[in-house]
N, C-alpha and C positions, 0 to 999 in steps of 0.2 A: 130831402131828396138825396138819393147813394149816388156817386159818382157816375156811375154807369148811368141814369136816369140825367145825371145833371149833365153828361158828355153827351148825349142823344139830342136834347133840348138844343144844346150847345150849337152843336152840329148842323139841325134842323135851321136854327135863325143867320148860322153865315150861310147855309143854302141857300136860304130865300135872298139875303144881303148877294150874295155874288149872282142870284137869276133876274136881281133888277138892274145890276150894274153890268150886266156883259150883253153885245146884243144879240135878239134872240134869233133862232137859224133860220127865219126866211127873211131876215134882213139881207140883204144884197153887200158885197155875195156870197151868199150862203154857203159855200163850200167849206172859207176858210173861219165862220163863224158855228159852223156843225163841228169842224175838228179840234177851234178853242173849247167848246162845251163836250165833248166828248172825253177830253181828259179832264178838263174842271169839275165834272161832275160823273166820275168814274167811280168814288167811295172815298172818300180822301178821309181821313181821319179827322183833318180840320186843326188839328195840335198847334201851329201855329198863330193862329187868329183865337183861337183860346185861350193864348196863354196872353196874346196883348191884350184881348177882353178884362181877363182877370188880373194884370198888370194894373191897369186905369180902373177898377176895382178896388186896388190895395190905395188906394191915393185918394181918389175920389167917387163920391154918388152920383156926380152928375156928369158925365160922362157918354149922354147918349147916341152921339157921331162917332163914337170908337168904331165900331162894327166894317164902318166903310173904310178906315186904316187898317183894320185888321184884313177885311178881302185884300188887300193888297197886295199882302205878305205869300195869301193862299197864291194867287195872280203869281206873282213870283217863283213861288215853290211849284207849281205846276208847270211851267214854261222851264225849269232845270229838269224837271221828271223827263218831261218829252222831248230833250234836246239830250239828256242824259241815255236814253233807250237808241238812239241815234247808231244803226250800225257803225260809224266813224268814229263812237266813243264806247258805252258797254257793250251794245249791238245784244240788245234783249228784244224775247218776240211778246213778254207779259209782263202788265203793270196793272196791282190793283185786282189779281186772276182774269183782267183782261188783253183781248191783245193790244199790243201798244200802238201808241197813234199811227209809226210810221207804217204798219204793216194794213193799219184800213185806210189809211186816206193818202199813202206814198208820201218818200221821205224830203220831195219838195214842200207838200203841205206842210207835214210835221215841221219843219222850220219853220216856216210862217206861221202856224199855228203858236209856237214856241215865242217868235218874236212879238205876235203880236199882243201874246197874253203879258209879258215883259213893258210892254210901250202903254200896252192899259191900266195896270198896274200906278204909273205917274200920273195919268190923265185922273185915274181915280182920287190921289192926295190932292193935285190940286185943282179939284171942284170942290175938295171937304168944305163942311162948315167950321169952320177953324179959323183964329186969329191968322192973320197973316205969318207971325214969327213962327206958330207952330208948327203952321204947312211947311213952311221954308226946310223947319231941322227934319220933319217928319220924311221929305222927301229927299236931303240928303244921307238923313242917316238907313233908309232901305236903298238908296244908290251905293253908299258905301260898303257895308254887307252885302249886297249882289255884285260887288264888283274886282278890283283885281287883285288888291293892293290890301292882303290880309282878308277877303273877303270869298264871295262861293266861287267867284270864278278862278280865284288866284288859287285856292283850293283845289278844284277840280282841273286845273292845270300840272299843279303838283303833284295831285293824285296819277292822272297820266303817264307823266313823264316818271315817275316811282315804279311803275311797274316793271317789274324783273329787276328791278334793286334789289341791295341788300336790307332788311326791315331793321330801320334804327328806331329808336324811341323819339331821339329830335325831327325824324323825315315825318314820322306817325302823326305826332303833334302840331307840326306844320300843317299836314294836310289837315286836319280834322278841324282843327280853332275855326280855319277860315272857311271848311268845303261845307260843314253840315252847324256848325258850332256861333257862324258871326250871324245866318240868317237866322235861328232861336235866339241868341243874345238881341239881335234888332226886334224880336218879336216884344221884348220885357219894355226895352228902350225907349218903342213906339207907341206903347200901352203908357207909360211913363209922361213922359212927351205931349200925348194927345191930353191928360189929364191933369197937365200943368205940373208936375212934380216936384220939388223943391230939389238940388245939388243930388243932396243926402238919399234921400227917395232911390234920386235917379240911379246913384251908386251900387244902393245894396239888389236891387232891381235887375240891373249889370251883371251884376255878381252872382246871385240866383241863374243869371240866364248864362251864364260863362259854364256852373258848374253844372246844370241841367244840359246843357248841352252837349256836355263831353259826354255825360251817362248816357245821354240819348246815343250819340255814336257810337258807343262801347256795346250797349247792348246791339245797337244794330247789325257790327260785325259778328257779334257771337248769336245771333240767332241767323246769322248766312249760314253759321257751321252746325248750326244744333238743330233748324226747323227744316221744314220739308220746302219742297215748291208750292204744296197746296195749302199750308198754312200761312207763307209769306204771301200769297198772291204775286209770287214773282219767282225768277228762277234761282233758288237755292245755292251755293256751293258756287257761286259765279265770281266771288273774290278770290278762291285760292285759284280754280282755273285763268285768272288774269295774271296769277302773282301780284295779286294786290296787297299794299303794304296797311293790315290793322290790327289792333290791338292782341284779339290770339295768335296772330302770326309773331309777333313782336313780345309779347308778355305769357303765352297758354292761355286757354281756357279759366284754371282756377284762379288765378289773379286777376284775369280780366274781372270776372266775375266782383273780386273784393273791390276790384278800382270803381267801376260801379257803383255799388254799394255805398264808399267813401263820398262819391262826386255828390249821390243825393244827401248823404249828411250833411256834406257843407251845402248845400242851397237850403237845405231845411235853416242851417244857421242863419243864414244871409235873410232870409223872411221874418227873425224872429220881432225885429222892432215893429212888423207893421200889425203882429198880434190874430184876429182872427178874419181880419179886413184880407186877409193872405191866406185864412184854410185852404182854400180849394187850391192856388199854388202848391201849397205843399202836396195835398193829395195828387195833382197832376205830375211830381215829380216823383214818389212813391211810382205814380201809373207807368208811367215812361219806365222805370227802370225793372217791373215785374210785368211786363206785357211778355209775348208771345206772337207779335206779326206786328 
């Protein structure tokens, strides 16, 4: 199976994992459970609960309540989308080539929408089938990474408050570790985690997702300035109109580009002890850093 055939499958099985875990829109009251699925199930790549799948992959066979930590992650990542589109913060009208939540269901839903996919997200770790201890780190280490203190939110605060700064390499790197960088590092952590992993495991695991990370955000700024709006599914060129502070603003294009390139070598390194139990990692890091939207 090619990547693209194995990301499709992928894709398809947290679908069905997140349409039995969220409830469905003529549950009561359906407004604010139309607006969680509306953006949960707008085309999300799924990159995140993928890569915890294949984390708890590199570790273990048996492994088959990962799926429902991994929706968790998506849970998460879509409640920053929808809170992130929030006139008050990018103030974007498309996510996904759709319009964003706030502008079909108004921006008191969207909040709620936003909050509630966040508060489901914990309800989901602890119902897992899981030992107790694992539930416990499972659900503070995606409390941690969502949260302030080196995490999405402390990120996308920094990021904020950056705007019409001067672009440093230290401000860049602040914002990114924690804005886009600690929820993919929790993605490995929590694959990890759920699949009992030994110290060792959990480190080089870490470590892949530290340096996957960063690539992933590196390309994400340089495809704001290279793709279209109808390629990204969302509004193009909306980083330098904010003077937002990323990596071609702070390094050009042609370096960004190398830094890139670098971030996936070293994750390629960090996988190498776990051998082929880890292919498809590597290939997902490859994917991340040659995509196009």
């Amino acid at each position: 199976m090619n990547l693209r055939e194995y990301l499709a499958l992928q894709q398809s099985l947290v679908d069905a994992e997140l349409d039995r875990l969220v409830p469905p829109e003529n549950v009561p009251p359906e407004t604010i459970h139309r607006a969680m699925r509306y953006s949960l199930f707008a085309g999300g790549k799924r990159i995140r609960p993928i890569l915890c799948l294949e984390a708890a992959h590199a570790v273990s066979d048996d492994s088959p309540g990962a799926i429902s930590a991994a929706c968790a992650l998506e849970l998460i990542h879509t409640y920053s989308l929808i809170h992130d589109d929030l006139p008050a913060l990018d103030n974007d009208d498309y996510r996904r080539g759709k319009l964003t939540n706030h502008k079909v269901f108004g921006e008191a839903m969207a909040i709620l929408a936003g909050d509630s996919l966040l508060t489901w997200a914990f309800q989901v770790l602890a119902e897992l089938d899981a030992p107790p201890d694992r539930k416990v780190r499972l659900i503070a280490e995606l409390a941690t990474a969502s949260g302030t203190v080196g995490g999405m939110i402390g990120g996308q605060v920094a990021d904020l408050e950056g705007e019409g700064k001067t672009p440093t390499a230290p401000l860049l790197e602040s914002i990114h570790r924690a804005k886009t960088g600690a929820l993919l590092r929790a993605s490995l952590r929590m694959g990890a985690i759920y699949a009992g992993a030994t110290a060792e495991q959990y480190k080089l695991l870490s470590c892949y997702g530290e340096h996957m990370g960063l690539a992933f955000q590196i390309v994400d700024d340089l495809l704001d300035v290279e793709e279209s709006s109808a390629a990204l599914g969302k509004t193009a060129g909306k980083d330098a109109q904010q003077h937002k502070i990323t990596f071609p603003a702070v390094y050009g294009l042609e370096r960004s580009h190398r830094m890139a390139e670098e971030q996936c070598a070293l994750a390629h390194q960090a996988l190498q002890p776990f051998g082929e139990r880890a292919a498809r990692l590597g290939e997902l890091a490859d994917h991340i850093v040659q995509r196009k939207s």
